[in-house]
C-alpha angles and dihedrals in degrees: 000000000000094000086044095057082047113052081044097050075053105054093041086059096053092045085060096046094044089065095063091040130096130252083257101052092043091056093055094042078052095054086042098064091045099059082045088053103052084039098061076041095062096039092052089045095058083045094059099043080045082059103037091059098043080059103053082046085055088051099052096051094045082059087044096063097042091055077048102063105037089054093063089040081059089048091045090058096049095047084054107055087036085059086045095045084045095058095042087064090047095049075046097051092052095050091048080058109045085050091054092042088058087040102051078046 
């Protein structure tokens, strides 16, 4: 909003001085403000490819992270059936033994 009231404070002020200015210096006030303009162009428009691939950095991590995490979600899981397995054999092993210890009686 600031720049806004600015640039048109601005404008205002060259429009005042423009009516007491020749056809010359209107020209090159003219030209002036064309070389500022594709100037604020090319500036805006390095800002917005800066942005643009910021953006697609903020994307991939975002990915990142979600592959991330599903990854160690995966692992989780199998950690989890291998600790459940785990405890069925012994459960297995106890029995086995239970059953030759009966059977060596």
């Amino acid at each position: 909003e600031k720049d806004k009231a600015t640039t048109t404070s601005s404008l205002r002020l060259q429009m005042f001085k423009a009516s007491s200015s020749t056809v010359a210096e209107l020209k090159a006030q003219v030209e002036k403000l064309k070389g500022e303009s594709d100037r604020l162009r090319a500036e805006a428009a390095r800002a917005k490819s800066e942005l643009a691939a910021l953006s697609a950095k903020a994307k991939a991590k975002v990915a990142e992270k979600e592959e991330a995490t599903a990854a160690a979600r995966q692992l989780a899981e199998r950690a989890d059936k291998a600790e459940a397995m785990a405890e069925a054999h012994v459960l297995t092993i106890h029995s086995l033994q239970e059953e030759c210890s009966r059977r060596k009686a």
